[in-house]
Every structure is written in C-alpha cells, then in structure tokens.
LOSE-928607 format. One line per 5 residues: number of its first residue (from 1); their letters; for each residue x, y, z of N, C-alpha, C. Coordinates in steps of 0.1 Angstrom, whole numbers, plus 5000, padded with zeros to 4 digits. Layout:
<sites>
NUM) a) X/Y/Z/X/Y/Z/X/Y/Z  ...
</sites>
This chain:
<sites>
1) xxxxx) 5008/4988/5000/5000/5000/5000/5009/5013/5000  5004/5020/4990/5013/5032/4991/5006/5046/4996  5009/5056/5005/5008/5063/5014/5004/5079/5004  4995/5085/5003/4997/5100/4995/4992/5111/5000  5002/5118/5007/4998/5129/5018/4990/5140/4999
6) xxxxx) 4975/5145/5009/4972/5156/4998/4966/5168/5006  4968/5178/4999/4966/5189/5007/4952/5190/5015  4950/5195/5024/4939/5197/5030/4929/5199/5028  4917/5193/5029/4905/5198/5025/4896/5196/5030  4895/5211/5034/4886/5214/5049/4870/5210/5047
11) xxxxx) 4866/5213/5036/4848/5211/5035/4845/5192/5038  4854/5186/5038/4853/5168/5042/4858/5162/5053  4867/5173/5056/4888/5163/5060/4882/5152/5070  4867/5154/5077/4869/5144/5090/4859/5130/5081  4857/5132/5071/4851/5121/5063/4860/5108/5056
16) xxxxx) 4861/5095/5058/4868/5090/5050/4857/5077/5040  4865/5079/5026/4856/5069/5016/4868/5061/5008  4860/5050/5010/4865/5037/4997/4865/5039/4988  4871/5040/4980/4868/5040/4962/4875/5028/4957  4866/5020/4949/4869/5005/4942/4878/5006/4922
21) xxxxx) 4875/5025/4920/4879/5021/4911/4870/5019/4897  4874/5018/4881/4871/5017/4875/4873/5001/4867  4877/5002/4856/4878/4987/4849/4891/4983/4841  4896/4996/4836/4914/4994/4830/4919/4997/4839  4924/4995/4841/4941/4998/4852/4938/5000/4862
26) xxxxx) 4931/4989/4870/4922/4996/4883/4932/4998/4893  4930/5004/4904/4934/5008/4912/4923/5015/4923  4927/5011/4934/4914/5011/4946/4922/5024/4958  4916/5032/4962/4924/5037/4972/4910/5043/4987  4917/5048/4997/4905/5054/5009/4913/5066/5011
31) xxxxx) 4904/5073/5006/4907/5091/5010/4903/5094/5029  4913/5102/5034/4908/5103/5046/4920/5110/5051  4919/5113/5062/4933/5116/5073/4943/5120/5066  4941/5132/5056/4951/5141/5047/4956/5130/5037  4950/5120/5036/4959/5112/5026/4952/5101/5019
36) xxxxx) 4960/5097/5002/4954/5089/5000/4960/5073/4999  4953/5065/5004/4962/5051/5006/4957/5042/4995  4967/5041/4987/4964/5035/4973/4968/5020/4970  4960/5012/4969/4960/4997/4967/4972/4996/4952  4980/4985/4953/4986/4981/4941/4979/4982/4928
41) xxxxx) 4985/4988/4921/4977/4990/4905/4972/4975/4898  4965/4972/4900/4959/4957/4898/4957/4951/4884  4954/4965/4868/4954/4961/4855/4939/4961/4853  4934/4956/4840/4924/4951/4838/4914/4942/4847  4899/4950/4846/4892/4936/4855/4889/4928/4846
46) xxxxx) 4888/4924/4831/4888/4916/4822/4894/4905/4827  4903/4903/4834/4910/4889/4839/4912/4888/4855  4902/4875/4857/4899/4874/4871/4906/4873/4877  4921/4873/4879/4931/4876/4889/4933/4888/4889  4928/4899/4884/4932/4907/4890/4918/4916/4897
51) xxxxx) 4906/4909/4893/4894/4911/4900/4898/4902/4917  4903/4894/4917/4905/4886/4930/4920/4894/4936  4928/4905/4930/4935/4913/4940/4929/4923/4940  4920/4929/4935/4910/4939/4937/4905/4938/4947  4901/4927/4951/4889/4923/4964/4896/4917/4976
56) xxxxx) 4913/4915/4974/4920/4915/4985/4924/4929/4987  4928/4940/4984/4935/4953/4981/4921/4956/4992  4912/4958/4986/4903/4964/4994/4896/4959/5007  4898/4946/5007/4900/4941/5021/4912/4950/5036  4919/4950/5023/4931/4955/5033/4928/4968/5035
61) xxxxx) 4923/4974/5026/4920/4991/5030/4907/4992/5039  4901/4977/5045/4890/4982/5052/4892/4976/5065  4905/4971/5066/4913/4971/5072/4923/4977/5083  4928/4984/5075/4935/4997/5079/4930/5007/5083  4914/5008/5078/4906/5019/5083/4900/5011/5095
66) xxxxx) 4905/5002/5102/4897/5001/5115/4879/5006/5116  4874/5001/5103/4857/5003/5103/4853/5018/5102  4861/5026/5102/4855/5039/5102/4860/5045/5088  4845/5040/5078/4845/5042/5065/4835/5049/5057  4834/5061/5062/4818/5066/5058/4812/5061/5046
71) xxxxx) 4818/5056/5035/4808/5052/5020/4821/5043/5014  4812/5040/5002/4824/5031/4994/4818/5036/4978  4824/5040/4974/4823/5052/4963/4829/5039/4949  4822/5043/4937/4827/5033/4928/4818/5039/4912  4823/5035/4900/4822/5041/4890/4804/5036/4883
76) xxxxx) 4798/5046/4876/4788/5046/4871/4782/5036/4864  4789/5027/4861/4789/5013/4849/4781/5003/4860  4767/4999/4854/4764/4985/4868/4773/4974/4866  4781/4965/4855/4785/4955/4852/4795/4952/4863  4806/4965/4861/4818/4960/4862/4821/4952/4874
81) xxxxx) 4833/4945/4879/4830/4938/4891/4831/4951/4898  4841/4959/4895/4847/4973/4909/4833/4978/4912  4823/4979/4908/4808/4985/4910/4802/4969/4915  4801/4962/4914/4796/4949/4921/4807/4948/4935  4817/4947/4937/4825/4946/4948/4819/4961/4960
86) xxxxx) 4820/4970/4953/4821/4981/4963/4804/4980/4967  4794/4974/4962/4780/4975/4964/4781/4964/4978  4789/4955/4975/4790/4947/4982/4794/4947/4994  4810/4951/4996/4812/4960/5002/4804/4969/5011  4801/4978/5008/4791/4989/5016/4782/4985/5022
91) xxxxx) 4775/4973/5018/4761/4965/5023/4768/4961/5037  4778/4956/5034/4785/4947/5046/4790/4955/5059  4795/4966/5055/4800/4983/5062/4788/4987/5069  4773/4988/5059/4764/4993/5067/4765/5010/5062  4770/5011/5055/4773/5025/5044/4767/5029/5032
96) xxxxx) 4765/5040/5027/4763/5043/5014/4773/5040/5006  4767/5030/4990/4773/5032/4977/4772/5045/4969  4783/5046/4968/4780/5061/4957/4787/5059/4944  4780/5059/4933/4778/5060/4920/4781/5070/4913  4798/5070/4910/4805/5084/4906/4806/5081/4888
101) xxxxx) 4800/5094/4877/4805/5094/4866/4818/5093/4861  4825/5084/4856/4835/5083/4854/4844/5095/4847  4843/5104/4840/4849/5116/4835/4848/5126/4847  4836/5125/4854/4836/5136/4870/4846/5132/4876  4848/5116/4878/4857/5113/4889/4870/5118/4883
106) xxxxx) 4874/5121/4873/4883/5122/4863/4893/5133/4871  4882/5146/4871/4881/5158/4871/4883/5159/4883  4877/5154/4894/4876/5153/4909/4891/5144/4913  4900/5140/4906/4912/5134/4907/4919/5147/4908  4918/5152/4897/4928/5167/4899/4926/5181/4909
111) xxxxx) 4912/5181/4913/4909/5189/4922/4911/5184/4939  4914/5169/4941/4920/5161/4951/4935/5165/4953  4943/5167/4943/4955/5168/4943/4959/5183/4944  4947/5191/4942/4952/5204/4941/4944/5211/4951  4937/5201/4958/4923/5210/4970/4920/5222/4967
116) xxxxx) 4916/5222/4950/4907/5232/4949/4894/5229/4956  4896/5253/4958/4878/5249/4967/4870/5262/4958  4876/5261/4947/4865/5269/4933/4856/5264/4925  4846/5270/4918/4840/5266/4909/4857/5259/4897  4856/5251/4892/4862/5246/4879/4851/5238/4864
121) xxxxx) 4863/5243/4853/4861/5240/4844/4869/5224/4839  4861/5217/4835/4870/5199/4838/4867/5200/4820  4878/5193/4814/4878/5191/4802/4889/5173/4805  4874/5164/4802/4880/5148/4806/4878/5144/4793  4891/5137/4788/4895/5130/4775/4904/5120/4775
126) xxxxx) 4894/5108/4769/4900/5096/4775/4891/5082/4763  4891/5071/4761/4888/5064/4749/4874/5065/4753  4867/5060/4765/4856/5058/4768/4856/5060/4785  4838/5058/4785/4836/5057/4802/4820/5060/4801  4813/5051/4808/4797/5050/4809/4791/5066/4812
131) xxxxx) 4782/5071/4805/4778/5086/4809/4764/5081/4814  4762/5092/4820/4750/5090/4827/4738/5088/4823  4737/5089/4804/4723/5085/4797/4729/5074/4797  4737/5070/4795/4741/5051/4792/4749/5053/4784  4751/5061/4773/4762/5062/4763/4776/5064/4768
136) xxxxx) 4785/5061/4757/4796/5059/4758/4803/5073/4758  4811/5079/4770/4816/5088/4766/4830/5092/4767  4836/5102/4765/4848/5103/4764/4857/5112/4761  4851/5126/4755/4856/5138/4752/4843/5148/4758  4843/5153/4771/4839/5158/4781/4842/5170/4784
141) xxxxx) 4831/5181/4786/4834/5194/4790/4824/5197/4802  4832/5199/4813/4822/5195/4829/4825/5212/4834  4817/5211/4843/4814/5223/4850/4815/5218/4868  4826/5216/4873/4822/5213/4888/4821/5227/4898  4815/5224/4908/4817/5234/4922/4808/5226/4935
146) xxxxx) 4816/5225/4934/4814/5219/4953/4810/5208/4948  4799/5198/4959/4795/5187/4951/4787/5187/4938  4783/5197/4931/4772/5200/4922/4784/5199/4910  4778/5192/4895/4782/5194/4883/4777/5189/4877  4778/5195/4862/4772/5199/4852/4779/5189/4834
151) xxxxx) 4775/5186/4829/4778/5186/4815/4778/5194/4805  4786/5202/4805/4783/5215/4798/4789/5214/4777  4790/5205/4776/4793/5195/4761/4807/5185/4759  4805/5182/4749/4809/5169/4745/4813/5172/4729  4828/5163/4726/4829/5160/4717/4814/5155/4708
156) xxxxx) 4814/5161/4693/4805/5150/4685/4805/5139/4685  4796/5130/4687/4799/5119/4687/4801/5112/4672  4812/5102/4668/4812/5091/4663/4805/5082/4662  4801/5075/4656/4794/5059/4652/4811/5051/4649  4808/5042/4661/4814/5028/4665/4809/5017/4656
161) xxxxx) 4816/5019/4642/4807/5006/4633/4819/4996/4637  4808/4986/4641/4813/4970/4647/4812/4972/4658  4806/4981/4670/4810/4979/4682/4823/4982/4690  4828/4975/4699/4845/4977/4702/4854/4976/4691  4850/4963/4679/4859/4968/4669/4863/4978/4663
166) xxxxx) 4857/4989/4666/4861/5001/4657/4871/5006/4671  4871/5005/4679/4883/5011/4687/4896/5001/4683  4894/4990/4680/4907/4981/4673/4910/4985/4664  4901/4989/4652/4905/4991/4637/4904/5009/4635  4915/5018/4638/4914/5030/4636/4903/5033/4619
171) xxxxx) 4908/5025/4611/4900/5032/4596/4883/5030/4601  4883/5020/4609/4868/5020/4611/4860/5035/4614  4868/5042/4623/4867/5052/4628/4866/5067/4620  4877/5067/4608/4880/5073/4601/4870/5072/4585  4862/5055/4588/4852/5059/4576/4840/5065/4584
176) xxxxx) 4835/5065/4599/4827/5070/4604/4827/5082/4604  4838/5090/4602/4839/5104/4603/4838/5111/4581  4838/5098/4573/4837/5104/4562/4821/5101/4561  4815/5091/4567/4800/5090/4565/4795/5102/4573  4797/5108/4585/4795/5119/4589/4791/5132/4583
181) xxxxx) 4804/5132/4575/4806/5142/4561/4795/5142/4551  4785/5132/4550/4783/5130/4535/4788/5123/4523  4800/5123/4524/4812/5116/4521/4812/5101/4522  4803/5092/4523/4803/5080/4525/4805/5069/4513  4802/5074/4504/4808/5065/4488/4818/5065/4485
186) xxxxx) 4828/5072/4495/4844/5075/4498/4849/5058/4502  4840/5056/4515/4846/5043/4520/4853/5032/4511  4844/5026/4506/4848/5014/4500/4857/5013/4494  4863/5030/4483/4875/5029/4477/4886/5034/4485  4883/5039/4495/4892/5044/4504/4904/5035/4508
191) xxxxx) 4893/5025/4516/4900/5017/4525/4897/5001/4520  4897/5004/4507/4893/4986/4507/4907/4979/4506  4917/4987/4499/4935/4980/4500/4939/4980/4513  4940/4986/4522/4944/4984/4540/4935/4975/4547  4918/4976/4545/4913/4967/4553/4905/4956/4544
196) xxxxx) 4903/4956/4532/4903/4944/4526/4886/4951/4525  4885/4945/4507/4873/4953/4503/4861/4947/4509  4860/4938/4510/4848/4930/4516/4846/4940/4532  4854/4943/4536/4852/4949/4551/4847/4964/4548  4854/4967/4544/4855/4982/4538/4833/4984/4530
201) xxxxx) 4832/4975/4524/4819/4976/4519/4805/4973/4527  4812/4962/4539/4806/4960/4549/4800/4974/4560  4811/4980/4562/4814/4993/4572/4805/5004/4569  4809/5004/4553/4799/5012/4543/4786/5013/4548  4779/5002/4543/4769/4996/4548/4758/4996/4560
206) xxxxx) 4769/4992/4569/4764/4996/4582/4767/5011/4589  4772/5020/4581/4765/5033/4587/4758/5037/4580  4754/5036/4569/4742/5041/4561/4735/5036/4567  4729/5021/4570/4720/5019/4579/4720/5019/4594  4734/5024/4601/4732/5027/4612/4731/5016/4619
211) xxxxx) 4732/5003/4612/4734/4991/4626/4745/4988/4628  4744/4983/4644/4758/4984/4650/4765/4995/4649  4758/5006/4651/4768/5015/4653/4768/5026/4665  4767/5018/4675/4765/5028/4689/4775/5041/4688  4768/5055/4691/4778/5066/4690/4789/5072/4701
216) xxxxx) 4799/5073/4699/4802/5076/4711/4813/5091/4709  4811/5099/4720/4821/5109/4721/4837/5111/4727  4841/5097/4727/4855/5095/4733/4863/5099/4723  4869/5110/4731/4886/5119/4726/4891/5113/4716  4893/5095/4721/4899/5086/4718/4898/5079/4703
221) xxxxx) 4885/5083/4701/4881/5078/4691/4884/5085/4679  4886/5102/4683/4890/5108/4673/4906/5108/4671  4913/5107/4681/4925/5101/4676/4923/5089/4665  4916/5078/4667/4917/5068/4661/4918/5077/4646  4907/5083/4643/4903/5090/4632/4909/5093/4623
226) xxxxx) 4919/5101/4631/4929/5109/4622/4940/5103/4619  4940/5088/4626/4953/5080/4622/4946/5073/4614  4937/5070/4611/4927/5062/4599/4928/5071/4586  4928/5078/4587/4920/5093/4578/4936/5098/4568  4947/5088/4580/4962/5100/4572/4967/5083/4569
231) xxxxx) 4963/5073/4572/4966/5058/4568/4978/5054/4575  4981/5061/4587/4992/5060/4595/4987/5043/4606  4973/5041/4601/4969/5025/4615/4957/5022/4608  4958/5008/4607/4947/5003/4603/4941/4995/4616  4951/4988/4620/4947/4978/4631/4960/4978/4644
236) xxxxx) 4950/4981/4650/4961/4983/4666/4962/4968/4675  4969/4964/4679/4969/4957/4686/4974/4958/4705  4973/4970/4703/4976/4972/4717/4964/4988/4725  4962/4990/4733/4954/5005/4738/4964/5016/4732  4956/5021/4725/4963/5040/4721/4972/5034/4714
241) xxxxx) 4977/5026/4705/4985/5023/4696/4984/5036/4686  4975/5036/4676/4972/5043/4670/4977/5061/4676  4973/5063/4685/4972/5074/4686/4988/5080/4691  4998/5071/4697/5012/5069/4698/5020/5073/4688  5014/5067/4679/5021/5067/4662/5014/5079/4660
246) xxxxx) 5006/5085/4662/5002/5097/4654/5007/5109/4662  5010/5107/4676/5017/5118/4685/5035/5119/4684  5042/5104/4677/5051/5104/4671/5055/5111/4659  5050/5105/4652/5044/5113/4638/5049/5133/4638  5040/5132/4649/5034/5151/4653/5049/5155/4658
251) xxxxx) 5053/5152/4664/5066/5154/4674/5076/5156/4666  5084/5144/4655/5089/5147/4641/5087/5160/4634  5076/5163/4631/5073/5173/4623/5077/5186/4631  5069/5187/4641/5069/5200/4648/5084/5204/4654  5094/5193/4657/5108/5194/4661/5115/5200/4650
256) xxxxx) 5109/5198/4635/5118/5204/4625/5106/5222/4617  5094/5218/4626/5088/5232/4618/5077/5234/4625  5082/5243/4637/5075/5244/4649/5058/5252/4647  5054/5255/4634/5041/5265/4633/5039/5258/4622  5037/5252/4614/5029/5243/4603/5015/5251/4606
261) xxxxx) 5009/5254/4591/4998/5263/4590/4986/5253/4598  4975/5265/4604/4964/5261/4608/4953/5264/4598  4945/5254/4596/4936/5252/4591/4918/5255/4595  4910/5256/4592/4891/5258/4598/4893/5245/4605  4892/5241/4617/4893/5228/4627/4882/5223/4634
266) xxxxx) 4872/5232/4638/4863/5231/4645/4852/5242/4641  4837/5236/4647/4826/5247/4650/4822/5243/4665  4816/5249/4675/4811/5247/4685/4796/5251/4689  4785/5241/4688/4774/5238/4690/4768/5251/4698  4756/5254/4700/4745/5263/4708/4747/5252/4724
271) xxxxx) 4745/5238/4718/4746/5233/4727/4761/5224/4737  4766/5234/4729/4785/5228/4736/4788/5217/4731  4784/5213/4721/4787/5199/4712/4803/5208/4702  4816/5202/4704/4824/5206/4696/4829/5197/4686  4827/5198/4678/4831/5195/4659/4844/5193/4654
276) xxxxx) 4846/5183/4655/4861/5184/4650/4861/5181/4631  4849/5177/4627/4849/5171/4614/4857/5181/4605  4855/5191/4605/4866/5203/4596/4879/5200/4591  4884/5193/4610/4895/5191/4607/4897/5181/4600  4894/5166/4606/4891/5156/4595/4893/5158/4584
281) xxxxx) 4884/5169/4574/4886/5169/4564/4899/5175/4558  4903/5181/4562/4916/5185/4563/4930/5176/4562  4928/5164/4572/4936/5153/4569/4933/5144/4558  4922/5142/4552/4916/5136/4544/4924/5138/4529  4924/5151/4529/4927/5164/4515/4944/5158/4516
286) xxxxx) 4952/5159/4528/4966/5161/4535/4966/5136/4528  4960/5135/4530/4962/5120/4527/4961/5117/4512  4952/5122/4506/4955/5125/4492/4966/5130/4483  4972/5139/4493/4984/5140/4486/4997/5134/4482  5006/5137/4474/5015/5129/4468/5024/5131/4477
291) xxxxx) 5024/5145/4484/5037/5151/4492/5042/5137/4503  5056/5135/4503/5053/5129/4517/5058/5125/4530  5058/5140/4527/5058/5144/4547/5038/5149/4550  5031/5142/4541/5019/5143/4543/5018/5141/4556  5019/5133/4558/5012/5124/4569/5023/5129/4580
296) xxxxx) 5031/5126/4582/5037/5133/4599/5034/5151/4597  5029/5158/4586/5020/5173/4590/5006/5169/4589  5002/5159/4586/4987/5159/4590/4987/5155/4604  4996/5151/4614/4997/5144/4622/4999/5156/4632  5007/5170/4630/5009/5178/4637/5001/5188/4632
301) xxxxx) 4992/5189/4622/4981/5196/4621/4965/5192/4632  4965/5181/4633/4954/5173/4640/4962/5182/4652  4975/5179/4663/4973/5181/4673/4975/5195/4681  4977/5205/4669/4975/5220/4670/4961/5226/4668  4957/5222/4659/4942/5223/4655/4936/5216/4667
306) xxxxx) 4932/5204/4674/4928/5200/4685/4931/5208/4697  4943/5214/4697/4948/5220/4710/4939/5238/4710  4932/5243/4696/4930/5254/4695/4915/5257/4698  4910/5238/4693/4894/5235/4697/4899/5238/4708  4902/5232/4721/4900/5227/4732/4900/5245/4742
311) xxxxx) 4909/5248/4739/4911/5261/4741/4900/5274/4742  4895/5272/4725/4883/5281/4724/4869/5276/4733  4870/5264/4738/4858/5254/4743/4863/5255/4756  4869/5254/4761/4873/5256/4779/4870/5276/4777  4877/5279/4771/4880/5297/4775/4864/5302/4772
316) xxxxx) 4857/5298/4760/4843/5304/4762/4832/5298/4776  4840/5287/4776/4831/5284/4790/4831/5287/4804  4847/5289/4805/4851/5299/4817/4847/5311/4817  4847/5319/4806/4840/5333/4806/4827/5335/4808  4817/5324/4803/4799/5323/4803/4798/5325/4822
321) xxxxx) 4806/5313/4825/4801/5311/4836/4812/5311/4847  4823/5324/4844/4828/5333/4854/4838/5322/4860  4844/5315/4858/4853/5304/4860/4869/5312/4855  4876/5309/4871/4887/5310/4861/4899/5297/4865  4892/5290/4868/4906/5276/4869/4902/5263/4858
326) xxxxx) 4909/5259/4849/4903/5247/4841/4910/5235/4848  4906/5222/4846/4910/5212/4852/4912/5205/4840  4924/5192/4839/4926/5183/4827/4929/5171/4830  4919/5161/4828/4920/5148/4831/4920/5140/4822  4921/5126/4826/4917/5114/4814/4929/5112/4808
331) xxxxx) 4930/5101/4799/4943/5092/4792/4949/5098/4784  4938/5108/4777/4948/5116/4764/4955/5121/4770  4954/5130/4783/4967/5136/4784/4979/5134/4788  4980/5119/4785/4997/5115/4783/5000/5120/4775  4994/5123/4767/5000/5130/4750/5006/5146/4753
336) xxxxx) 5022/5141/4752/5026/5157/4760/5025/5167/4752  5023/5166/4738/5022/5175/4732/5006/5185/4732  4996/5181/4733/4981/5181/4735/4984/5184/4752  4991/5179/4762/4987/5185/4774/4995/5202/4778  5007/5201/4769/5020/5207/4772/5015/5223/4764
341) xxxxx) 5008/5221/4754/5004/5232/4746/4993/5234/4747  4978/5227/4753/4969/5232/4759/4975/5238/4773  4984/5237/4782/4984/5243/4793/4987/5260/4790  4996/5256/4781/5002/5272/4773/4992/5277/4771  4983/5273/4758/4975/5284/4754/4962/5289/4764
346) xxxxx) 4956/5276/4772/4946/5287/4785/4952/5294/4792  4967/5291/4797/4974/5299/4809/4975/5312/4796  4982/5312/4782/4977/5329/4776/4965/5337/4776  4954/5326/4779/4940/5335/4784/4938/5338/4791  4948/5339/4803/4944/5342/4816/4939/5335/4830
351) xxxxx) 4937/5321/4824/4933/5310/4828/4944/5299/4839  4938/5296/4855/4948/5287/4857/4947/5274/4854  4957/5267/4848/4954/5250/4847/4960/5245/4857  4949/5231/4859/4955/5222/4871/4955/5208/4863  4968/5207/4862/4968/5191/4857/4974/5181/4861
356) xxxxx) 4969/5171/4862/4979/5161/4874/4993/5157/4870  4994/5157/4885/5010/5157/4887/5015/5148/4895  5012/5142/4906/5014/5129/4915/5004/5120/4914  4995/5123/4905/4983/5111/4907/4983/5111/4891  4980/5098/4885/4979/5093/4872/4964/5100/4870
361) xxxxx) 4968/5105/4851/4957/5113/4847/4947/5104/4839  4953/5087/4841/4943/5079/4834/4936/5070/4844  4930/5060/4839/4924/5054/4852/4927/5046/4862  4944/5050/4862/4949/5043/4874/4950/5054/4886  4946/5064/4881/4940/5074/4894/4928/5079/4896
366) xxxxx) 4922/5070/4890/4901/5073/4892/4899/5071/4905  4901/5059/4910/4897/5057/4923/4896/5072/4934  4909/5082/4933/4908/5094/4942/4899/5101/4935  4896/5102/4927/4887/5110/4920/4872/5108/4923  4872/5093/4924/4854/5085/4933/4853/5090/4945
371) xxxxx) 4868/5094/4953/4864/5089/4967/4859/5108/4971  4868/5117/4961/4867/5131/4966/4852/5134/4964  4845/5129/4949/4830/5134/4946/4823/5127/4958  4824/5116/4958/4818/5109/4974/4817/5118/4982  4829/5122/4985/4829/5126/5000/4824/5140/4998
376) xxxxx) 4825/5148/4989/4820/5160/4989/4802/5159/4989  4795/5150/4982/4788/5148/4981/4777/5141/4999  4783/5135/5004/4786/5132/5016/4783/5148/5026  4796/5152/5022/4800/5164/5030/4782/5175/5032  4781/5176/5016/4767/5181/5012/4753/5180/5018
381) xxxxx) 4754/5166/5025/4741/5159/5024/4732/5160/5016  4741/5155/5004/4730/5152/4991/4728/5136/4995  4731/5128/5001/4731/5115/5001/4718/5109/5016  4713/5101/5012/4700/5097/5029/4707/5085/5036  4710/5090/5044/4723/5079/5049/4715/5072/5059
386) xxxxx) 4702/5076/5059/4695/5065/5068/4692/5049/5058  4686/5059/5047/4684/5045/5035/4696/5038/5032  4711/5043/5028/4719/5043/5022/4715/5043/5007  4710/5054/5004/4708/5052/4987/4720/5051/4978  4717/5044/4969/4729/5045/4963/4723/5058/4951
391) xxxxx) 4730/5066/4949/4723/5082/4941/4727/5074/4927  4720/5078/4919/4723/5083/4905/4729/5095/4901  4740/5097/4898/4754/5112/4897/4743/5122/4888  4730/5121/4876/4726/5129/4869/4714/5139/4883  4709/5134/4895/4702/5140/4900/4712/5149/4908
396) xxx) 4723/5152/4909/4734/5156/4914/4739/5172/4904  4736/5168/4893/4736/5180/4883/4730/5192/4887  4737/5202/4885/4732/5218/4890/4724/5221/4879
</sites>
C-alpha cells in the first residue's frame, strides 16, 4: 500500500471513503486523514486475477481503516465487478454506495491533488467511460463546484461501426467520420486496399443503415480518426497504439517546423457539442496527397488544431460562467504535446490549469477522483444515509 499525503480539504477532511475504482488499470484507494492510501495497480478487470487482487486490496483498505468508512464510492457502469465489489462491500459496512460518473471522477482526481475549493472547468478526454444516459463517453466538458456538476458539452459523437471493433480498427473510425461528412461512397475505395474490400463495403453499409453503430464521444476515438484518415493505423493491437504513432508522427514534424499552417478545425454547437469534422477533412485532403511528409504534417496539424478547439471550448466556457481555473484529466493527456500546449495556450487566456501531477491522469487514478466526489457529496448531504441510497450522479447536476 502506498501512502499520499494531499493537501487539505477542509469542507470533508473528517470524512473517509473507499473508492473500488474503475475497469482498466484499476486501482482502489480510501481518502481520509490528509491522505490517500492506494491499493497496488491491479490492471484490467477483464481477467479474474486481477478482479480477486482487487477484492484483496480492498479488504486490506477496510482494514486499515479500523471500520471507520463513511461510503464506498465506485464508477457509474452497473456491470463492472469494481461497482459489484464496492455495492457489496458497503452492504456489509452498513454505508452508502456512491455511484460516481466516470469523466467527474476524472476531474475530481485533479481537484484532490490540488484542494481546489472553486467553481472549475473539467475538460475529461479519455477512449471511453459510461455517461449518465448510458452512452459511451469520452471527450467531456464538465462544470464542477462543490458537490454539484454539470455537463456542459461533449465532443460529436462518432458511430462505432462494429462495436468495440472500431476502437481496434482505427480506419473504422475514420470511415465513420467520412459518412458523417456526407462523404460515404468514399469508404469502399478508400480503404478497401488496407482493410480488405469486403470489410471496407461491409462498414459502408452499416453506417448508412446505422446498425451496430453505437455513438460515442471519446477523445479517443477521434484520435483513432485521424490516424485512419492519414493511413498512419489500420489495426492496433495494443490500447492508444494508433494514437502513439500519430503523436510520434506530430513530434517529428513539429521538432523540424515548429508553426505548420492552421487550418478551419472546428465549430462549436448552441449546445457545447464541439466539431472536430473540419478538421478531418483536412487530413483527408493532406492523405491525398503525393507530398510525403503528408502524413507526419497531418499528424501535427490534428494536434494543433485540436489544441486550439479545446482552448476556444474551455475559454468560452470559463467566461459564460465566470470560472477561472480549468482542470485536465483522462488518458489523452499522456500525450505531452496536446497537454503541454493546451496548458500554454489557456494559461495565455488568463486561465489557471490544474493538471495532474502525483496522481495518474488515466484510470489508474480514478479511484481518488470517486472517493473526493463521494465525500464531497457526503459532506453536502446530498446522500439519505438513513436509507443508504445509492444516488444516481445525473440528480446531482446543478
């Protein structure tokens, strides 16, 4: 068990919560007593040994807390075991389950580490994570303050033709963003040499008719996109492959031509829905060409152009609603280029960023992120701790 003193946070500090965690790279920890005590990073619950050190890890954390556990906090998804374990759990405690959105908890990781006690602006980007209608989400623009927050937009969503397969097969991704366009009689000649035409006409197919094609707004997927779109990945075989190679790609380029022209990248919705299709097309034009340093500048056009969305989309939202600290969570921002030059350009607005820095910004540090919304939530008495309800996070929205 590892020990993580975090700054003070007076609106909870005499509260302590379990958090079980999410489903990749789980990791369980109990916020309390200035610190957070973090179970061994356990991996995937996909494979039952590491669901069975999950459920020792957290034995030992209820443990250590000598019974005095106010809640056991755990992610929005009913399947996973970490949401079956911690329900379980808590029954047995005699405590509230609390049912944290996975992008909140995101957001609520870096406001743990930084005991902010402001309204913030959370921009959570990451492949996926259950949203509170049931869809899949993943490119997230939150509104927190105190326990109360808000969904204030979302990447466009994508159509997932094949399901999870399209997070395997980047071009899947990248014909979903030409059917988007209009552009759908593109597919089949597009990509029938890389993914073999029979597939390629199949894909076709099913977004015109829309089956199997659950939508989703993960960050992640638009990476896939643009590494589909510039023919830099057809098929990944490992998490974020694709988008590795396309941050490589970007790094190359920009080390030898640090301003490569910007391009129309984005529109931004009435309703905070932001558009990256522009850009898209843009790599699409950049893939066509003969030139070929195409593709490592379509690679550093994607992650400048993305960095200038994100910017215009955090800074108009901090100004609406009088905010001036943004918060940045989730897996993409391993990508130092996308975290390193979004920090630059809001800190040029005037803006402070908080981005993590001793706690992992992907989901091997969700768990602190479940246990702070818990406990703030807790702190609130939004929770009927006679019932132990377990809340639903959307009645929690301001």
């Amino acid at each position: 068990m590892r020990r993580q003193p975090l700054p003070a946070d007076g609106a909870a500090a005499d509260l302590r919560v379990l958090a079980c965690g999410a489903w990749l790279k789980n990791s369980a920890c109990l916020l309390g007593d200035g610190a957070a005590l973090w179970s061994p990073l356990h991996g995937d619950l996909g494979d039952p040994r590491n669901c069975v050190a999950l459920a020792d890890s957290v034995q030992t954390l209820v443990d250590r807390a000598g019974g005095g556990i106010d809640a056991v906090a755990h992610d929005l998804h009913p399947d996973f075991f970490s949401t079956r374990l911690a329900l379980e759990v808590a029954g047995q405690l005699g405590v509230p389950a609390v049912a944290v959105q996975h992008h909140h908890a995101h957001i609520g990781a870096v406001i743990a580490e930084y005991a902010l006690d402001e309204p913030v602006i959370g921009i959570a980007l990451d492949g996926v994570g259950y949203g509170s209608d049931g869809a899949a989400w993943g490119g997230e623009l939150l509104l927190l303050d105190g326990a109360a927050w808000r969904r204030l937009g979302h990447l466009r969503p994508l159509a997932l033709a094949g399901g999870d397969a399209a997070a395997r097969e980047p071009w899947r991704m990248a014909a979903a963003a030409l059917h988007a366009m209009g552009r759908g009689a593109e597919i089949g000649p597009r990509f029938a040499a890389g993914a073999g035409a029979q597939a390629a006409r199949t894909v076709q197919a099913m977004l015109a008719r829309g089956f199997n094609c659950p939508p989703s707004s993960g960050a992640g997927r638009w990476f896939d996109a643009a590494a589909g779109a510039l023919g830099i990945s057809v098929r990944q075989d490992a998490e974020a492959q694709a988008a590795i190679a396309l941050e490589a790609l970007a790094a190359s380029c920009l080390a030898q031509h640090p301003a490569p022209p910007r391009c129309a990248s984005h529109t931004i919705g009435a309703d905070g829905t932001l558009d990256l299709l522009p850009l898209l097309a843009s790599l699409f034009d950049l893939a066509d060409s003969a030139d070929l340093t195409a593709r490592a500048r379509g690679a550093a056009l994607f992650h400048l152009a993305l960095v200038d969305a994100l910017a215009d989309w955090a800074g108009q939202a901090a100004h609406t609603h009088g905010v001036r600290t943004v918060a940045l969570g989730g897996g993409c921002f391993f990508n130092r280029i996308l975290a390193t030059r979004l920090d630059a350009q809001l800190s040029a607005r005037g803006l402070r960023v908080a981005a993590p820095r001793s706690v992992s910004c992907g989901d091997a540090g969700l768990a602190l992120g479940q246990a702070w919304v818990a406990r703030r939530q807790l702190h609130a008495g939004r929770l009927n701790l006679t019932n132990h309800t377990n809340v639903n996070e959307s009645a929690l929205c301001a």
